[in-house]
VODREN-490973 format. One record per residue (C-alpha): y, z, x. Coordinates in steps of 0.25 Angstrom, whole numbers, padded with zeros to 4 digits, always signed. Layout:
BEGIN
YZX
...
END
This chain:
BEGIN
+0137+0051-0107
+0139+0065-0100
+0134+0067-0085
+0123+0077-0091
+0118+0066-0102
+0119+0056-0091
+0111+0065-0080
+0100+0069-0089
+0097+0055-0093
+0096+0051-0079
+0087+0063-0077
+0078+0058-0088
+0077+0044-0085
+0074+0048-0069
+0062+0054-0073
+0057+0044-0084
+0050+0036-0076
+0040+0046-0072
+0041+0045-0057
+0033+0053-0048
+0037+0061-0037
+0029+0065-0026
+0028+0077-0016
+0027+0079-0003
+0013+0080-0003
+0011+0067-0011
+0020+0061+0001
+0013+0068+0012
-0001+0063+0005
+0005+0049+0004
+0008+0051+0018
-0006+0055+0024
-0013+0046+0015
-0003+0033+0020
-0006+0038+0035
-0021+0038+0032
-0021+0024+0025
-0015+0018+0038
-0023+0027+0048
-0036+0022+0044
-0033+0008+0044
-0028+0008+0056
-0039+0017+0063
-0050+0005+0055
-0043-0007+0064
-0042+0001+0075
-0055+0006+0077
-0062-0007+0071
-0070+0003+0062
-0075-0007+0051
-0083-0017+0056
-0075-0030+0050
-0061-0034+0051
-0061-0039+0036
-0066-0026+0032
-0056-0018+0039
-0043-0027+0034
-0050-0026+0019
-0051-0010+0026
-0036-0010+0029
-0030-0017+0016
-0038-0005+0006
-0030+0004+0015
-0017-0003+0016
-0018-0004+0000
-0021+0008-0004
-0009+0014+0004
+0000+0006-0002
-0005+0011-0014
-0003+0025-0007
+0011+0023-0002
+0016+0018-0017
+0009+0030-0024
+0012+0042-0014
+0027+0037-0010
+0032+0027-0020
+0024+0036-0032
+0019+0026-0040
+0008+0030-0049
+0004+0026-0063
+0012+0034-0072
+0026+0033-0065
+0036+0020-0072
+0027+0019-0084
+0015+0013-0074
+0024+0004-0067
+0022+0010-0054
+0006+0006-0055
+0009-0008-0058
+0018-0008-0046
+0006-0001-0039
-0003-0011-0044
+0008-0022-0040
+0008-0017-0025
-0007-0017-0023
-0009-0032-0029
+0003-0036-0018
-0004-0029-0008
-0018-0033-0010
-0012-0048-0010
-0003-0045+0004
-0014-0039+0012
-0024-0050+0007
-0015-0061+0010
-0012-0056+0023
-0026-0055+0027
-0028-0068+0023
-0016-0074+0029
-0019-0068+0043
-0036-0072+0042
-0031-0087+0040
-0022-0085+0050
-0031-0079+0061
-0043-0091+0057
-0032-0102+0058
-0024-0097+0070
-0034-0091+0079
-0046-0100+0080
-0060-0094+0087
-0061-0105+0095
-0045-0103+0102
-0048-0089+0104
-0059-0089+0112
-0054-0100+0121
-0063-0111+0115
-0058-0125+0114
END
């Protein structure tokens, strides 16, 4: 096989898979939007805007998966045409992980608060 047989099927196969490249302007928007997905979250438990704690950790977990979902489109360029749709079952994959992390964590630590920290020790009770 000569050097320019060779190169051109590599050439060929390199873009078989339909990979998407991205811009500066996609990266910068990934950016911004990655920025702005921790920002708000932050400034909610800082400031105590909503009223309940349960409603701002249910809050907090839309915004920590959605950008997840915004880190794996805007740098890792996964959509659904790229890999024959591979890339949207891993996408899929990810969010089903994710949904089962952040819930078992939540309810790992509210058993954990109920059964370590009793009222009656904290106020000084006996």
């Amino acid at each position: 096989m000569s050097t320019d047989t060779h190169a051109a099927g590599a050439h060929d196969h390199h873009h078989e898979g339909g990979h998407s490249h991205s811009t500066f302007s996609g990266y910068m928007l990934g950016f911004v939007l990655s920025v702005v997905l921790t920002a708000i979250p932050f400034w909610l438990v800082m400031s105590g805007a909503l009223p309940s704690k349960q409603i701002t950790a249910l809050v907090i977990m839309a915004f920590a998966i959605v950008q997840i979902v915004v880190h794996m489109v805007y740098f890792l360029h996964m959509n659904t045409t790229s890999e024959n749709g591979w890339t949207m079952m891993a996408l899929i994959f990810t969010i089903v992980m994710v949904v089962i992390a952040l819930s078992g964590s939540l309810w790992v630590m509210s058993h954990l608060n109920s059964n370590m920290m009793p009222m009656h020790q904290m106020s000084g009770k006996k």
